[in-house]
N, C-alpha and C positions, 0 to 999 in steps of 0.2 A: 281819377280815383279807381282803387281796382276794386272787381266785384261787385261795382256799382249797378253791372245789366247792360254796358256801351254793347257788348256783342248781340245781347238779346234782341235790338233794334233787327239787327242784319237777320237773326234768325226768323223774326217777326215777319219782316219781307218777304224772305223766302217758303216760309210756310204759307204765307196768303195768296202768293202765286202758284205753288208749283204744290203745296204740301210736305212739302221735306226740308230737313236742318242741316246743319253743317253738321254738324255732332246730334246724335247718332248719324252716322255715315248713310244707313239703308235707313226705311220707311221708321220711322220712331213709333210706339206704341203711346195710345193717351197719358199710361201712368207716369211717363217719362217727360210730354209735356207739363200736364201739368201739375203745380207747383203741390208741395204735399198738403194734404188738409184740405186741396182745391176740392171737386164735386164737376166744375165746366167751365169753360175758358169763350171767350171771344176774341176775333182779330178782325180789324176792317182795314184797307189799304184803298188809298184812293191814288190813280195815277193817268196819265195821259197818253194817248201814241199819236201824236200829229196833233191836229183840232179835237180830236177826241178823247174824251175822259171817259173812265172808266170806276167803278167800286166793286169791290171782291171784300164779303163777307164770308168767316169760313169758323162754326162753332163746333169746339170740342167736350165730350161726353164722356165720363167717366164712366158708366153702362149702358150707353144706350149709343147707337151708329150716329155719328159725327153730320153734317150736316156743311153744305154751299153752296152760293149763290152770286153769281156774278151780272153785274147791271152797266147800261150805257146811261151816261148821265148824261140830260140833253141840256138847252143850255136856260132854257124856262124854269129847271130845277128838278124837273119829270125825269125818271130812270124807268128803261127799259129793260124788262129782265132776259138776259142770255142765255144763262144756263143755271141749274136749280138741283145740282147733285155733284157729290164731291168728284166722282171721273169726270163729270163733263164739263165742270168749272176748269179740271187742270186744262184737260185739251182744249179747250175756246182760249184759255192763257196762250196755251203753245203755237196756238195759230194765230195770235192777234200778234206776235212776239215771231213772226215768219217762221215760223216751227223750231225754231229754238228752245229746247230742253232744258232743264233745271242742271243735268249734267253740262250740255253748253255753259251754260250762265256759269255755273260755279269755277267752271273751267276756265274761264276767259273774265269775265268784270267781278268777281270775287275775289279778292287776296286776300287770304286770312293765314297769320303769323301762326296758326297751329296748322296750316293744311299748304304749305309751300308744295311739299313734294307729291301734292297730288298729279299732276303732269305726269313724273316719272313714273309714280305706284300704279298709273290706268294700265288697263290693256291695249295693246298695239290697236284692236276695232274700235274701244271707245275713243283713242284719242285722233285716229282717222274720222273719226264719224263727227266731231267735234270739229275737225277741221273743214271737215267737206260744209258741214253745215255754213258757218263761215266764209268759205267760200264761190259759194252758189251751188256747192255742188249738191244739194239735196236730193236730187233728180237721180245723181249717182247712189247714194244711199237708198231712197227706195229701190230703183232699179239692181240694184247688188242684193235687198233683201229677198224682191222678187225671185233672182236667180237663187237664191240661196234657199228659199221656199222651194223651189221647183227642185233645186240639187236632193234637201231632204227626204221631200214624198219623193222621186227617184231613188235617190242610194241609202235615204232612212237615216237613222242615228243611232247612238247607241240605246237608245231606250225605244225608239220604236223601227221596229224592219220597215223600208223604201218597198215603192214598187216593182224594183230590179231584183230585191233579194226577194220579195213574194213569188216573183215570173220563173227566177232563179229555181227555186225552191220546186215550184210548178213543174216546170221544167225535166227536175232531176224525179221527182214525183214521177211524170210520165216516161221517164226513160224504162224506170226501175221496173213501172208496169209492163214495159215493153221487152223490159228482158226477163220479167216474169209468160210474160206471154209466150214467148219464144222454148222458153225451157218447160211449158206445160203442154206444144205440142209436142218435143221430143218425148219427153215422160208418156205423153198418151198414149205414142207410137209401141212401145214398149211396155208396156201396164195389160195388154192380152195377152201376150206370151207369159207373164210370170202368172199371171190368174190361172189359165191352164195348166201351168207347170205345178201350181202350189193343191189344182185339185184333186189331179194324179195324186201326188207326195200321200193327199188328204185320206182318201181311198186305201191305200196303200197301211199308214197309220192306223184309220178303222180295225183293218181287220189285226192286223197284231196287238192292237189294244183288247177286241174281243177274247180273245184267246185266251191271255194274259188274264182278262180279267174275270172269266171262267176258270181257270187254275187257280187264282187266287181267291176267288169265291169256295173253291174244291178245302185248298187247303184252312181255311178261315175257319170253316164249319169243322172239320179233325180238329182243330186247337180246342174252339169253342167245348167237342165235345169230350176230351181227355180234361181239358181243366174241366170241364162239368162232372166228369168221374172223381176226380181227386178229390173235390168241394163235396160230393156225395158220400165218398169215402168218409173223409173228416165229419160230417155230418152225422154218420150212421155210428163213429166213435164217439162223437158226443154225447148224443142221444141215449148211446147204450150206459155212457161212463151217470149219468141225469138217471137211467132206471133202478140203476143199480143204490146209486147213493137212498133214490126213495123207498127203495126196498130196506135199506138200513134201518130206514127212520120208521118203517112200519115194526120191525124187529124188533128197534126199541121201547116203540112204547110201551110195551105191558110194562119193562122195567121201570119204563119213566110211571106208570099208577102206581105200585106198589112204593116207590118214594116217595108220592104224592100222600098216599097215607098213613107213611111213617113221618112224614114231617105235618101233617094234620095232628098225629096224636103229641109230636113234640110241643108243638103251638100251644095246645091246652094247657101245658103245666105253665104257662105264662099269665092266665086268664086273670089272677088278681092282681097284679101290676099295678091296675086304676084305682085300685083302692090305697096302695101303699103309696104311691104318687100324692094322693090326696093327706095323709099322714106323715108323707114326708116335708110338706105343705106348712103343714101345721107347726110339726117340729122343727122347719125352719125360721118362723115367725118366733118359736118360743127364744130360739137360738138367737135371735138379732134382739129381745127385750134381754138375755143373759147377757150378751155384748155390750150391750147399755147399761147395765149398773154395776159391770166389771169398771167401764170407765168411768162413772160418776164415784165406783169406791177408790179408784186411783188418782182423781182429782181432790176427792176429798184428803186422803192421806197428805197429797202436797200443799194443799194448805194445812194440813196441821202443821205439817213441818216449818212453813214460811211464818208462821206464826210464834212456834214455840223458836224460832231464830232469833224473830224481831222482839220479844219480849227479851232474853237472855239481853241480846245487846245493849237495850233501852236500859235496861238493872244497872247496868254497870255503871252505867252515867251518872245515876241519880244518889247522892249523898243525904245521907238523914238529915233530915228536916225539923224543926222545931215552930216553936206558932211564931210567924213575922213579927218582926217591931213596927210597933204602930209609928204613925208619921208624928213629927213635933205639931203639937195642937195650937202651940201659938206660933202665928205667920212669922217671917221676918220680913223688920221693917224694910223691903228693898226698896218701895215707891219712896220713902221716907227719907231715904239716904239720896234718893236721885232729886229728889225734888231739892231738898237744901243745898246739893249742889251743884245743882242749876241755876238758883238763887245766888249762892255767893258769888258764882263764876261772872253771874251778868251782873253784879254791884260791883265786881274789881275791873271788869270792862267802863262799866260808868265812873268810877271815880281817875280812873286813867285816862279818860277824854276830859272829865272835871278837874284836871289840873291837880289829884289830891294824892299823891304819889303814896302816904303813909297808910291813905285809911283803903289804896287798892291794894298793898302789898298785906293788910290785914284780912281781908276779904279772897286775895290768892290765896294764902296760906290757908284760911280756911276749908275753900273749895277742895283741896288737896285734903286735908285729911278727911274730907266725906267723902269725897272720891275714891279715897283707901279703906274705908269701912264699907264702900259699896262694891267695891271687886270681892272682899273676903266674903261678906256674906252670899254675892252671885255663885263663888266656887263651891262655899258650904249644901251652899243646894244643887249644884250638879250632883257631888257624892252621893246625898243622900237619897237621890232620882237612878244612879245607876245602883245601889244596894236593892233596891226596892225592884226592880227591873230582873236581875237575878234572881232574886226569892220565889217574883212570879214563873220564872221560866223554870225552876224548879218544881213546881206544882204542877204547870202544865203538863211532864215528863210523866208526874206521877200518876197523873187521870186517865194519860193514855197509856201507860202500862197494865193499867189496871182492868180497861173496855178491852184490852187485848186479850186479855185471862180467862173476861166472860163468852168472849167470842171464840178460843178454844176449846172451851168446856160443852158451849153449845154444840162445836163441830166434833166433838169426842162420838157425843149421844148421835150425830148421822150415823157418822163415820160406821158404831155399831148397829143402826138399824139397814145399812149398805148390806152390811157383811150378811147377817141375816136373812136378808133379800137374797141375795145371790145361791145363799145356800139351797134355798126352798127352791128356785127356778133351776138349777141344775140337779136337784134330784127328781122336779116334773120332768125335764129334758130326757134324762134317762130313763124314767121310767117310760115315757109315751114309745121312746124309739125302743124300749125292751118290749113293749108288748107286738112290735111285727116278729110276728113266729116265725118268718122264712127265712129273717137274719138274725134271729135272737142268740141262737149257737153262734154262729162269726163273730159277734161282738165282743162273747169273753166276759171278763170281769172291768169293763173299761169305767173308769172314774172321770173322766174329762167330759164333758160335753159337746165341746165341740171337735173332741178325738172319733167322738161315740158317731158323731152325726156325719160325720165323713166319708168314715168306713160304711156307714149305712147307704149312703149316697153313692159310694164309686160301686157298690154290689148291686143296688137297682140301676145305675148306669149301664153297667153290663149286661143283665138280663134285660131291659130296653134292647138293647140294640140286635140281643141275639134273639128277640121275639120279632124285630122288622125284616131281619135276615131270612129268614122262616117263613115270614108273611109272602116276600116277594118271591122266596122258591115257590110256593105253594102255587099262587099267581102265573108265574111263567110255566109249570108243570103243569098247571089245569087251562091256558091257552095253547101248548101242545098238543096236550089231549083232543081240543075242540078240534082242531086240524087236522087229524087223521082221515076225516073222510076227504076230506080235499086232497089227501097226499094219495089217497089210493085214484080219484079221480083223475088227479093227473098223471101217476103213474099208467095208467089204462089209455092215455091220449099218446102218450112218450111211445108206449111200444105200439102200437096204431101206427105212428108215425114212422117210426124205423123198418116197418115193414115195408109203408108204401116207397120210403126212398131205397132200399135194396131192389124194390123193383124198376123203378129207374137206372140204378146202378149196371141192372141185368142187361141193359140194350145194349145193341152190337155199335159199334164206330163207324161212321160214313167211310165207303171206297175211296182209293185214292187211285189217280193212274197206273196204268200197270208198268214194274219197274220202278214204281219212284216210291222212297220213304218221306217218312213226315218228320223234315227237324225247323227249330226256329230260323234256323240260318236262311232254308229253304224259304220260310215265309216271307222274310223281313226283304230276301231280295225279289221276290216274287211282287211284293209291293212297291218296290221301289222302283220296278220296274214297269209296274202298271202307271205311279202314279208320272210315271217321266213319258211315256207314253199318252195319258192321261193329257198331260200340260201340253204337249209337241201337237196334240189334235186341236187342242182349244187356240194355241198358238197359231197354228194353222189355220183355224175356222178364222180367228181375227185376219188374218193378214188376208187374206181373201177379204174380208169384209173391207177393211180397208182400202186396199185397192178398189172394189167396187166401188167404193163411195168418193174416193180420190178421183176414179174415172170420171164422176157424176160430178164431182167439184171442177174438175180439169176443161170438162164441156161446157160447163155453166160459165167460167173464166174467158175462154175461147171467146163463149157469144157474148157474154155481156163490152168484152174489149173490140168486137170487130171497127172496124176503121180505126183502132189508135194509132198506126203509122201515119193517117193525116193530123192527126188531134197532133203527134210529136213537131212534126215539118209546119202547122201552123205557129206552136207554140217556141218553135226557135226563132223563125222570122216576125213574132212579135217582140224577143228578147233581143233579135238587134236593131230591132225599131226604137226600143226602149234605152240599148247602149249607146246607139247613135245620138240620141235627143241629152243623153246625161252630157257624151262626152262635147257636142255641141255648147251647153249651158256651162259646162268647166270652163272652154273656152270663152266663152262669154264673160263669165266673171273675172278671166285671166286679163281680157282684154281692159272691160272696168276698172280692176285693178290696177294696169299698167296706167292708164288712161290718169285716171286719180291719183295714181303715188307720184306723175311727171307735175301734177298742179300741186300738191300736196309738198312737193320737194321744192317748191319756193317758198313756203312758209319759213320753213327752216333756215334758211341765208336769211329771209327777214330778222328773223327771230336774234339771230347773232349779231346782225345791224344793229338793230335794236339796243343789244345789251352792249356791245359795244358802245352805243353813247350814254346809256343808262348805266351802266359800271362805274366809269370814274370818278360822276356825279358823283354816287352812295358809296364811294370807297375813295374819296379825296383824293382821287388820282393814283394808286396804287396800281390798282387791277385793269387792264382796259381791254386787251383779246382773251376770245374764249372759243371753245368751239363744243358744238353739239354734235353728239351719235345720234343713229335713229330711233334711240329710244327716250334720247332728250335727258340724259346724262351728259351734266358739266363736266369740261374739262375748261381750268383757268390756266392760264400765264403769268408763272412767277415770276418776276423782273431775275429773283435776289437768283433764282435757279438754273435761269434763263432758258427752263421748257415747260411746256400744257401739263398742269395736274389734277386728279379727279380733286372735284370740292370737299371729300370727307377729309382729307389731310390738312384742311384748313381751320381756326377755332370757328368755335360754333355762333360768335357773332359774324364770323365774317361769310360760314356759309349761309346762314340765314340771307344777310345781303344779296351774296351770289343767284340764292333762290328764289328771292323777290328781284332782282333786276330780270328774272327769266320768264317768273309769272308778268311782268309787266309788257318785257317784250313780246311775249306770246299773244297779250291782251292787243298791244298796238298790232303786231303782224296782222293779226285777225280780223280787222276791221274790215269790211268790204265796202270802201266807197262806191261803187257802182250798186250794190244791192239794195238802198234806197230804205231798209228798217232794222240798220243795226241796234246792240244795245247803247242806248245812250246814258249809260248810268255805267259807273266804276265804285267798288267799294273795295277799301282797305283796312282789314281790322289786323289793328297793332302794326304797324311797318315801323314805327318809330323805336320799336322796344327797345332792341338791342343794338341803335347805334348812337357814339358820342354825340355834341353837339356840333361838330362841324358838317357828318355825314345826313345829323338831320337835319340841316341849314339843304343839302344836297336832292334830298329826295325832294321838300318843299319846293324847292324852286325848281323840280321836276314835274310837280305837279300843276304848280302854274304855268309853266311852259307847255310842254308836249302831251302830258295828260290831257291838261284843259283843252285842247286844240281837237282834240279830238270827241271826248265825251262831255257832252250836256252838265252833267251831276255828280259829281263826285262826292263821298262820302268817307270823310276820314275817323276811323274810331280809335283814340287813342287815351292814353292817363297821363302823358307828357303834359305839362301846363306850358305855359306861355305862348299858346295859339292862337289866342283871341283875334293878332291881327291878319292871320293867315285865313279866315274863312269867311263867308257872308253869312252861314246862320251856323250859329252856337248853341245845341242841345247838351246843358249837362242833367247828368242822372243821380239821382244816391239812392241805394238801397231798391234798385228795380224800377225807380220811378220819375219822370222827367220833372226833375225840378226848375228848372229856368229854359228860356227858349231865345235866344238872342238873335236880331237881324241887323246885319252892317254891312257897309262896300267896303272890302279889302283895297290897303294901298298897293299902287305899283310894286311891282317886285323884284330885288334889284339882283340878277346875277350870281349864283355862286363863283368865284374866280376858282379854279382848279390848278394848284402847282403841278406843272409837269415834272 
């Protein structure tokens, strides 16, 4: 059954030994053991090596470290505990198991139908190191790792430098010092002569610098003092151009008092403004109640008018009238008529079910003509309902015609008391604005009131503002005024002033050497000539300093190296002390290696033996030479081709075949009967998969023959059914769980015959 967990078994095993699965290939992490929704897992394996048994407990943790424990079980039922932590459970495995590795084991007594071509896929060390193990040559593998320890601390790796490249390193270290040494006595030898030479030079420099820098001091001061005349100059124009101006402003003041009090006396004719302001006040308040009953008389006039309209219209509708006709005082019968024809109707229904056909057609007949007296008098009285209906709506017209005529007569009598009003307030209006006497002449004979009040208005606007005009002359003129004394005191500081800078202007100009004038050109190279002179000395003073202190460095070098020509000549004769011992252990390993690849190179003819009789078995005689490179890469024998082909040009049942007849072979070659604790267990998961039933009649009685002869235990995991009689114990599984456990002696086993 697939899926049922048959592999799980084998991974089971191999984790309780060793800790590792077939899948994941490297160390698996817990979440991948176990099962999802798990939390912790347990595995126990109980097994034997000779008389002795053994149990390997080994539990998995989804957060917390893992945990094993491996015991000797004795035979009272008492277990001994060996190791009690997950490294040292593996290794106590690998040494009870002659140091055979979980890579050994996989490599040689595991076939699993998804990992054939692990053989090919290892590296050339792992599948040497698997074979050595196998056979006897452990001794050689440690010893190779030895040397290969020794080769690394010597020649290092890529990630960490050997002791040859530190010595190396060292080595060139002390040369470099040694030809720093060498070139800091010549330097020294030569380091007085340029000191001496650079102090002459120094000397030499000084004094041209002084010179230079007295002449340029000479000329600095004439600059300084001509641009201090000119600045004097401009200063003393300034100054004078400043006394002069405040001499103006003394000139004018007396003009500026006598305006002061011709705009003082203007001012006054302004002084009752505040009372006309307060009057005009007034008058504009009368002005806004004359505005309001101009419009309450011009609202009134439009309703007269909307009235004597709606009246006119209303007339025209309305037709003389006389007194109504009274209603008819006696009702008509109309219950009277419905009721007896209601009656006869329901006596011509009953005598028509009574079988009395004469006396229902006299009772129809009836019903009908009260029925026709009861339509004429219903129409009689609509008419007389819409006469009456008209008459009133003629009345109505006339009552509101009439409330219309009281309510214009009423609004006549405003209308005239509007008019009235208005008159009186526009002849106050005029009157209040006649009596200001300082625009009563402007005004004229004006009749308007609100013509009157305007003109009155834009004439005190203007005298307003030609009284603030006034104000502020008056203001800015009389704080003029206050400033006079200040303008004569600083006039008096101004010329003070210009006296003492003409006296400074008076002084004579610093000498300059005899024969030379004063121009900028002259200064500007004067300076540049100090300052390049300037630099050449300090230049100078360094280099001297330098060297001084280089001497002092060169000497200090000197002693602290003495004896490094022995430090050098020891440290070469340790560096081929050191190549000699590498190239020794190269050899060494060369040697090892030769040694082991002449034992190691009979596995391989085995290994071809092997498949050689294990081939035609599992391939019904097809296939039967093959040959191996040394990297254990098939090459078959096609009959039909008649030469060696690699297995990939083969289908993929039939290389599977080829690569199970080569893990098998490998497994037999590998046996070491002298070595006294091979593995005695073989497991095959899946070998049946992919071949017909003849090939697996082939393997079968491969494994009862030559398998069996070899190993103790064999373990077949397959989904093939019809096995039951090929095995002694039958574990089936469903769903991850061993459902049945079966034990029987398998019959003899008879031959596959092979056609040639």
């Amino acid at each position: 059954m697939n899926e049922s967990g048959k592999s799980t078994i084998l991974d089971a095993i191999l984790f309780a030994l060793f800790g590792r699965m077939i899948r994941p290939s490297q160390k698996p992490s817990n979440e991948e053991i176990l099962t999802y929704g798990t939390g912790e897992a347990q595995v126990k394996l109980e097994f034997a090596i000779g008389d002795l048994k053994y149990r390997i407990v080994r539990e998995i943790h989804k957060t917390r470290p893992n945990r094993a424990q491996l015991y000797e079980l004795g035979p009272n039922g008492r277990q001994k505990t060996i190791a009690t932590t997950v490294n040292d459970t593996t290794s106590e495995v690998e040494r009870l198991l002659g140091g055979i590795t979980y890579n050994e084991i996989v490599a040689s007594s595991v076939v699993a139908q998804k990992d054939l071509e692990r053989l090919i896929k290892q590296r050339l060390d792992d599948r040497r190191k698997v074979v050595n193990v196998f056979l006897n040559l452990d001794s050689f593998n440690r010893v190779q790792d030895q040397f290969d320890t020794e080769r690394a601390r010597i020649e290092g790796t890529t990630r960490n430098p050997g002791q040859l490249t530190v010595e190396r390193e060292r080595l060139q270290s002390l040369q470099e010092q040694m030809k720093r040494y060498k070139e800091a006595e010549t330097q020294l030898s030569t380091l007085a002569g340029k000191i001496e030479k650079l102090r002459l030079e120094l000397v030499d420099l000084e004094k041209k610098f002084a010179t230079t820098d007295s002449l340029h001091k000479t000329l600095n001061k004439h600059d300084e003092a001509v641009k201090l005349q000119r600045s004097l100059r401009q200063e003393i124009q300034d100054k004078t151009r400043l006394a002069e101006n405040l001499q103006r402003q003394l000139s004018g003041i007396s003009s500026q008092r006598e305006e002061l009090e011709k705009a003082r006396l203007e001012l006054e004719q302004f002084s009752g403004l505040s009372e006309i302001e307060s009057q005009l006040t007034q008058a504009s308040n009368m002005l806004e109640e004359y505005q309001s009953a101009e419009i309450r008389r011009v609202q009134s006039e439009e309703s007269k008018d909307n009235l004597q309209a709606k009246i006119a219209e209303k007339t025209k509708g309305v037709s003389s009238l006389g007194n109504p006709k009274p209603l008819d005082s006696k009702p008509r019968r109309v219950w009277t008529y419905l009721i007896s024809t209601s009656a006869l109707g329901a006596g011509a229904i009953l005598a028509f079910f009574l079988s009395l056909p004469q006396v229902a057609v006299a009772f129809g007949s009836l019903a009908i003509v009260s029925l026709l007296l009861l339509t004429r008098q219903i129409v009689s009285l609509s008419q007389q309902a819409n006469s009456s209906r008209y008459e009133q709506e003629q009345l109505v017209r006339l009552q509101l015609v009439r409330s219309w005529e009281n309510e214009l007569a009423e609004n006549q009598q405003n209308l005239t008391k509007i008019q009235q009003d208005i008159a009186g307030r526009s002849e106050t209006l005029i009157g209040t604005l006649s009596s200001i006497t300082r625009y009563a002449a402007k005004m004229g004979a004006a009749k308007d009131p609100k013509t009157a009040f305007e003109t009155v208005s834009s004439l005190f606007d203007n005298d307003r503002q030609t009284r603030q005009s006034l104000e502020e002359k008056v203001r800015l003129l009389s704080q003029q005024l206050r400033e006079e004394p200040q303008i004569k005191e600083r006039l008096d500081l101004i010329q003070r002033e210009v006296k003492q800078v003409e006296k400074k202007f008076a002084a004579p100009l610093p000498e300059l050497p005899e024969g030379l004038s004063f121009s900028d050109t002259l200064l500007e190279e004067t300076a540049d000539s100090r300052d390049m002179l300037k630099e050449s000395v300090s230049r100078n003073k360094a280099q001297i300093e330098d060297s001084i202190s280089r001497q002092f460095e060169l000497r200090q070098l000197l002693e602290e190296n003495t004896g490094l020509d022995d430090q050098v000549q020891t440290q070469m004769k340790k560096m081929m002390l050191l190549e000699k011992d590498c190239a020794v252990v190269k050899l060494s390993v060369k040697g090892l290696e030769q040694t082991s690849e002449s034992l190691r190179n009979r596995v391989k003819p085995q290994v071809e033996r092997y498949m050689g009789l294990i081939l035609p078995v599992i391939t019904s005689g097809r296939y039967k030479a093959v040959q191996l490179d040394e990297d254990y890469t098939v090459r078959v024998f096609d009959p039909e081709a008649g030469e060696f082909k690699p297995k990939e040009v083969f289908s993929g049942g039939t290389e599977d075949q080829l690569l199970l007849a080569m893990r098998l072979a490998f497994a037999l070659a590998l046996i070491p009967q002298a070595k006294g604790h091979n593995p005695e267990f073989l497991f095959l998961d899946e070998p049946l998969g992919s071949s017909d039933r003849i090939r697996r009649e082939g393997i079968l009685t491969l494994l009862h023959q030559e398998l069996s002869q070899n190993f103790k235990q064999i373990f077949l995991i397959s989904h093939v059914g019809d096995l039951e009689a090929e095995a002694d114990t039958i574990i089936q599984m469903e769903n991850g769980m061993v459902r049945e456990v079966v034990g029987r002696t398998s019959p003899s086993r008879q031959p596959v015959v092979v056609p040639a």
